[in-house]
C-alpha positions as CSV (number, residue, x, y, z in Angstrom):
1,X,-38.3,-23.6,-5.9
2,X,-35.0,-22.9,-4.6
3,X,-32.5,-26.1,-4.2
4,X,-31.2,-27.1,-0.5
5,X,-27.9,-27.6,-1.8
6,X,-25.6,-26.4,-4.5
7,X,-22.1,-26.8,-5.7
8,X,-19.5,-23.5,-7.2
9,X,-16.9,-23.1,-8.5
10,X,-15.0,-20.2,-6.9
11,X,-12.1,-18.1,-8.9
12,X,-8.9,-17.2,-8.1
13,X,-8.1,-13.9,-8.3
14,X,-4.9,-10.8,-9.5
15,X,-5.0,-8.1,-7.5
16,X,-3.4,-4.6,-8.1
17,X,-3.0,-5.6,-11.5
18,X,0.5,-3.6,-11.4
19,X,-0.9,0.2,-11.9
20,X,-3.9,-0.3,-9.4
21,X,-2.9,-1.1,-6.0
22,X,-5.6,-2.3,-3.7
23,X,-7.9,-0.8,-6.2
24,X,-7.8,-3.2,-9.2
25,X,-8.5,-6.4,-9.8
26,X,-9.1,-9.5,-12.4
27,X,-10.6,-13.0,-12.3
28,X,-9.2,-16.2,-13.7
29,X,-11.2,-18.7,-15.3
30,X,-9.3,-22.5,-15.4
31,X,-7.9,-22.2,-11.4
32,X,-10.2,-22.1,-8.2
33,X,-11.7,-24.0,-5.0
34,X,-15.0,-25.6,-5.5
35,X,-17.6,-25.5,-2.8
36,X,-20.9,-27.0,-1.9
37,X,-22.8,-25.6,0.4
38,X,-26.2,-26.9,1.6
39,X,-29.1,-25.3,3.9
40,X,-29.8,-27.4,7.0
41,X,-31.9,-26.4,10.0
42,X,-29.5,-26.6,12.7
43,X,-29.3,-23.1,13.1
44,X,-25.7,-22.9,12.4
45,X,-22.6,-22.5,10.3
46,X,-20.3,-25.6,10.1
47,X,-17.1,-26.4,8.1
48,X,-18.0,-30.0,7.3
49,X,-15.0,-30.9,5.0
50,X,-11.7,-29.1,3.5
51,X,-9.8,-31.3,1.0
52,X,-6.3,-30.2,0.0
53,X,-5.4,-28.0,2.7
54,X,-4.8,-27.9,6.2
55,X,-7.3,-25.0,7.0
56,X,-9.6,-24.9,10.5
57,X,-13.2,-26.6,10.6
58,X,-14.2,-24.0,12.8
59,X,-17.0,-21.8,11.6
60,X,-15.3,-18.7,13.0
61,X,-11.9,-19.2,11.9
62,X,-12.6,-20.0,8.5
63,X,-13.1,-17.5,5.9
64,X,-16.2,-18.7,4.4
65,X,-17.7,-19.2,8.0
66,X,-17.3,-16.0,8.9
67,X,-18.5,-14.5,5.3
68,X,-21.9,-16.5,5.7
69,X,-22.3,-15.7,9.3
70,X,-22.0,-12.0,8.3
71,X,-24.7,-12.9,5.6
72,X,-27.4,-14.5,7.8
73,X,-26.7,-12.2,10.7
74,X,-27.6,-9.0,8.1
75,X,-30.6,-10.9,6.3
76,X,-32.0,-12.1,10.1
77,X,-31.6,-15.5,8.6
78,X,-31.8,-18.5,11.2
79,X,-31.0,-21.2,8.6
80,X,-28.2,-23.1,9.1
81,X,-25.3,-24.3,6.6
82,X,-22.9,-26.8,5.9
83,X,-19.7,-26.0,3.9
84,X,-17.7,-28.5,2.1
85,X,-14.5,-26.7,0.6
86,X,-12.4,-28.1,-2.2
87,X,-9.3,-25.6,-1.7
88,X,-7.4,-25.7,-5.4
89,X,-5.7,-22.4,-4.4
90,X,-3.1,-22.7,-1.8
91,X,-3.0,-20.3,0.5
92,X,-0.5,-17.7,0.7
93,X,0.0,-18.1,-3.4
94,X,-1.1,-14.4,-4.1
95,X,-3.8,-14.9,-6.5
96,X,-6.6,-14.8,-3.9
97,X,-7.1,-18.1,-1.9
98,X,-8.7,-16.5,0.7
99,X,-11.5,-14.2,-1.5
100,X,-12.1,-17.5,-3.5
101,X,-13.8,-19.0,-0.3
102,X,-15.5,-16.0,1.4
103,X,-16.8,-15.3,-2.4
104,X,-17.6,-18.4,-3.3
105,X,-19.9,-19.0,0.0
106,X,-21.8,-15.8,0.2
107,X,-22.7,-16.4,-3.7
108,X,-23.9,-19.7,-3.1
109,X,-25.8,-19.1,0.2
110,X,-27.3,-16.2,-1.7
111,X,-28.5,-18.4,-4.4
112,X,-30.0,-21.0,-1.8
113,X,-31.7,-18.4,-0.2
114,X,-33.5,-17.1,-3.8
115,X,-30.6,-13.7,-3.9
116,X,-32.3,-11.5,-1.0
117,X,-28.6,-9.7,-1.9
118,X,-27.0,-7.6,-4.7
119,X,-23.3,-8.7,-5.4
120,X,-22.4,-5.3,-3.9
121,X,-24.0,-6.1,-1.0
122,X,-22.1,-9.8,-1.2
123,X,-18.4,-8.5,-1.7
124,X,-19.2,-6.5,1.4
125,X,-19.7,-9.8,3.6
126,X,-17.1,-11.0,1.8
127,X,-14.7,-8.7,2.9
128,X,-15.4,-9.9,6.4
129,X,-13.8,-13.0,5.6
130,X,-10.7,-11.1,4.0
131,X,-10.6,-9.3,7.3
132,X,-9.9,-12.5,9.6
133,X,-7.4,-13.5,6.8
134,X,-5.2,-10.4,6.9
135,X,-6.5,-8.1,8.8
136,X,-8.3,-5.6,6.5
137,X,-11.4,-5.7,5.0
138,X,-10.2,-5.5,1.4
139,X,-12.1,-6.0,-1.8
140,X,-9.7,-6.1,-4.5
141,X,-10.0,-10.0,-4.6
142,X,-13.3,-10.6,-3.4
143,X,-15.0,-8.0,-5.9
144,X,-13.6,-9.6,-9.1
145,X,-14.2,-12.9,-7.6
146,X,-18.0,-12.1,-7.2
147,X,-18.2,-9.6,-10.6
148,X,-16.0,-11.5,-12.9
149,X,-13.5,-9.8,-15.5
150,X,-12.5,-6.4,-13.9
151,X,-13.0,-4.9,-11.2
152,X,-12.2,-1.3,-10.0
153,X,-12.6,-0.2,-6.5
154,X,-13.5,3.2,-7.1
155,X,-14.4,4.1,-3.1
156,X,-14.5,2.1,0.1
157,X,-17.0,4.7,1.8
158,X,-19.0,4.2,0.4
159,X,-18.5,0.9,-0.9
160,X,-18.4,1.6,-4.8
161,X,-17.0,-0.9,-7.6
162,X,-17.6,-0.8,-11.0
163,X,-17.1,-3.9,-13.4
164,X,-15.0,-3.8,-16.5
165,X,-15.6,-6.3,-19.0
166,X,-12.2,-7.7,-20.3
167,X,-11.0,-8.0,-24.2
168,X,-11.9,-11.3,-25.5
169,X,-8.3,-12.0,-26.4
170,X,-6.9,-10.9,-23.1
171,X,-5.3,-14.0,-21.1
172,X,-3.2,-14.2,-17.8
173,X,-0.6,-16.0,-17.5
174,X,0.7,-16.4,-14.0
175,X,3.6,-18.4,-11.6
176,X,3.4,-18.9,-8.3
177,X,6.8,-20.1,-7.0
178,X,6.2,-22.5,-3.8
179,X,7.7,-19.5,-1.1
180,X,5.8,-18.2,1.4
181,X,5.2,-13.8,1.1
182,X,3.2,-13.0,4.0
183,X,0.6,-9.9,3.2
184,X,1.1,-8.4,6.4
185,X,5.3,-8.7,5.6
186,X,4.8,-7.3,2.1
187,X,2.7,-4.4,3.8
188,X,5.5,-3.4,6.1
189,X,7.9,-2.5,3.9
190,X,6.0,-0.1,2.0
191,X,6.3,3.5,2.1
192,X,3.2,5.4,3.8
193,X,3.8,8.3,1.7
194,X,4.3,8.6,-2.1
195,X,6.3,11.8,-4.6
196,X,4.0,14.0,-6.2
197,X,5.9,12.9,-9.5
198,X,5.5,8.8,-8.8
199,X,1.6,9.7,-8.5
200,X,1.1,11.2,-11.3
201,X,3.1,8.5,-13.3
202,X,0.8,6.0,-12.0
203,X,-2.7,7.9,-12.1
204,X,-1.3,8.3,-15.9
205,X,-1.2,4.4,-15.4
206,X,-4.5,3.8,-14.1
207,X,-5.9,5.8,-16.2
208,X,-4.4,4.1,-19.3
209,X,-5.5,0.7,-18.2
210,X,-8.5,1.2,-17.7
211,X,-9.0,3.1,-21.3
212,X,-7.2,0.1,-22.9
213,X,-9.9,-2.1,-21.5
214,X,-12.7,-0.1,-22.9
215,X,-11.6,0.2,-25.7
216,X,-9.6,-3.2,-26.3
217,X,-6.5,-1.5,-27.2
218,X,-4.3,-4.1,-26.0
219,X,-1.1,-1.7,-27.0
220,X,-2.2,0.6,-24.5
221,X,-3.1,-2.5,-21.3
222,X,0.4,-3.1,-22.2
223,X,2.2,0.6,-21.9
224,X,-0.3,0.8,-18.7
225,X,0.9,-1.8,-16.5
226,X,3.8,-0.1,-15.0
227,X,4.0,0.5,-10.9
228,X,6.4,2.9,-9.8
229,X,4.9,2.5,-6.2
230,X,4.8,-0.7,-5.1
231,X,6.7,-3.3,-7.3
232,X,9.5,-1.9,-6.6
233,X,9.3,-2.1,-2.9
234,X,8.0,-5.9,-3.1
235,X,10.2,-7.2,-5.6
236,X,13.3,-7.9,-4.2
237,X,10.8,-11.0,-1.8
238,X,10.6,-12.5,-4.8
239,X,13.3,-14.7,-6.3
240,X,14.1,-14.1,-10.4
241,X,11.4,-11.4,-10.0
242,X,13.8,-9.2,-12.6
243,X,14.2,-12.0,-14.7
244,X,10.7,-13.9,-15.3
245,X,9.5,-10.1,-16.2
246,X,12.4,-9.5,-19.2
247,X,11.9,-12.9,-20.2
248,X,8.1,-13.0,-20.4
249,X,8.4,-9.2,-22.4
250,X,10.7,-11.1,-24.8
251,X,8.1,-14.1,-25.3
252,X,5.0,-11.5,-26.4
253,X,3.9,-10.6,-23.0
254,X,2.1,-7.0,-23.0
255,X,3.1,-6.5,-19.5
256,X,3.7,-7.9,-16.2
257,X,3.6,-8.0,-12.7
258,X,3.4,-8.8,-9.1
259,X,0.0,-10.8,-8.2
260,X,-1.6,-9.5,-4.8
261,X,1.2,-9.0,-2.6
262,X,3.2,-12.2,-4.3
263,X,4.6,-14.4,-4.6
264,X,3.2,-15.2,-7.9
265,X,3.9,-13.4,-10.5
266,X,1.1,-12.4,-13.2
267,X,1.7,-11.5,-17.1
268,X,-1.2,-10.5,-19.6
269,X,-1.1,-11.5,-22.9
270,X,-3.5,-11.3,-26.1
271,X,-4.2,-14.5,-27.5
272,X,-3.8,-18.0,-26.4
273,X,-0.5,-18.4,-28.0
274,X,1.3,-15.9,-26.8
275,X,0.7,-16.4,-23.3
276,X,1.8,-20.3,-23.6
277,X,5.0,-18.5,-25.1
278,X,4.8,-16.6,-21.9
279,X,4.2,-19.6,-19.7
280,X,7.3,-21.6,-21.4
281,X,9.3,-18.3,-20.7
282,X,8.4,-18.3,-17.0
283,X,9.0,-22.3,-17.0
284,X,12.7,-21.7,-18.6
285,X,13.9,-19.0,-15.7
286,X,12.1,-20.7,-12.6
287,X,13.2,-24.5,-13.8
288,X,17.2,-23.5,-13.3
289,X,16.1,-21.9,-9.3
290,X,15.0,-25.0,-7.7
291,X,12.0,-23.9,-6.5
292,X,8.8,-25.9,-7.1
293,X,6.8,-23.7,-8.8
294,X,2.8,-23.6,-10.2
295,X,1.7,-21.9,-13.6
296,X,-1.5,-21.5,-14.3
297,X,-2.6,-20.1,-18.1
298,X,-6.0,-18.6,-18.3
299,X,-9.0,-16.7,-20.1
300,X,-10.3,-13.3,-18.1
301,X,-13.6,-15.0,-16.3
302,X,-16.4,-13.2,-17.2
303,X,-18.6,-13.4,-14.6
304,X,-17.0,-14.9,-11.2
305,X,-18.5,-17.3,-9.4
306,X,-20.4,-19.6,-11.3
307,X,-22.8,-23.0,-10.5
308,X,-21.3,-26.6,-11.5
């Protein structure tokens, strides 16, 4: 018999992943929000409780709210559910605050009502919740979020993702400097049309990634995560972008790049060592700015949203 209530944790998220702009993405295992969620017969979806941030209580302002409502409205579900959100991601920290609750709640109200839903069918009402938060129904966040390790975004119509388990030694390290990048400002200045030649170098890109994961060449992840598109558009939002990405190639990083649409900055490593050495590169270069600054050092999450 299926619990009334039930308590997740909800991972944050690297979109992009350099090469694979709103296409690619990767789950982190030590930072997220928890939530516990809990089935209630009023009929309706309330935001009972948000510790850490200052985000609205209203059902249809929130995220999550509007995730589950999407949820229940598609399964003809008259339950109703209560949402307490722990938010360990700030917002606006580029490594997928908003996906971790819209994720996290469509998993768990899933799970309370005994999976009626696939996790395809879950990153789609997900996405409704990454709609309200910048305007598009992205799922380079949310899918990863749901799927765990890897995620490719192969079509959005129709929706079709495909999962990519990660190496075993493969770790992120990433910073996320206390600025503010808003999406919708880091969309702006892009280009709406691309060279024939900087395609081709990032297909080769894509491509090469996703080889490298198959086949846990971590040589080749490493030659792969160049972006000739995008990065070089949003770096200059990003203060010591230049810099943290030398200095984190000179402490052992395979590559490295801009999370989301920054301002954190994400670097893949193999093995644990090497991406402290990464994370006490990124420390040296962002201690002399004085800029507050996160890092957070993590494992590829296998599988996304889990129970606690």
């Amino acid at each position: 018999m299926a619990s009334d209530s039930i308590k997740v944790f909800c991972p944050a998220t690297v979109a992009n992943v350099s090469c694979g702009f709103d296409v690619l993405g990767l789950a982190l295992d030590t930072v997220g929000d928890e939530m516990t969620l809990t089935k209630t017969n009023s009929g309706e979806v309330r935001i009972t409780e948000i510790l850490g941030q200052d985000l609205p209580l209203e059902a249809d302002k929130n995220v999550a709210g509007v995730a589950v409502k999407a949820l229940l409205e598609k399964g003809g579900f008259k339950n109703g559910i209560d949402i307490k959100i722990d938010k360990r991601i700030k917002p606006g920290s580029g490594i997928g605050s908003s996906a971790a609750s819209s994720a996290g709640a469509v998993w768990a109200v899933n799970h309370l009502l005994g999976t009626p839903f696939d996790t395809l069918d879950l990153v789609r009402f997900a996405m409704e919740g990454e709609k309200l938060a910048s305007g598009a129904a992205h799922a380079d966040n949310v899918a990863p979020a749901l799927y765990g390790g890897f995620t490719l975004v192969r079509s959005y119509d129709p929706l079709d993702i495909i999962k990519i388990d990660a190496p075993a030694e493969l770790h992120a390290t990433v910073i996320h400097p206390q600025i503010q990048v808003k999406t919708a400002d880091s969309r702006n200045i892009l280009k709406q049309s691309i060279s024939l030649k900087d395609g081709i170098k990032q297909w080769g890109n894509l491509g090469g990634l996703i080889a490298g994961l198959y086949t846990q060449d971590y040589a080749l992840i490493g030659r792969s995560l160049e972006d000739h598109i995008v990065e070089p558009l949003r770096a200059i939002l990003i203060p010591q972008f230049q810099e943290v990405k030398q200095a984190v190639l000179e402490a052992g990083a395979l590559g490295s790049g801009i999370s989301g649409s920054g301002p954190s900055i994400f670097a893949l490593s193999e093995g644990t060592e090497n991406a402290e050495k990464v994370a006490e590169a990124m420390y040296q270069v962002y201690s002399k700015t004085g800029i507050e600054f996160d890092i957070h050092r993590s494992p590829i999450n296998p599988s996304g949203v889990k129970i606690l």
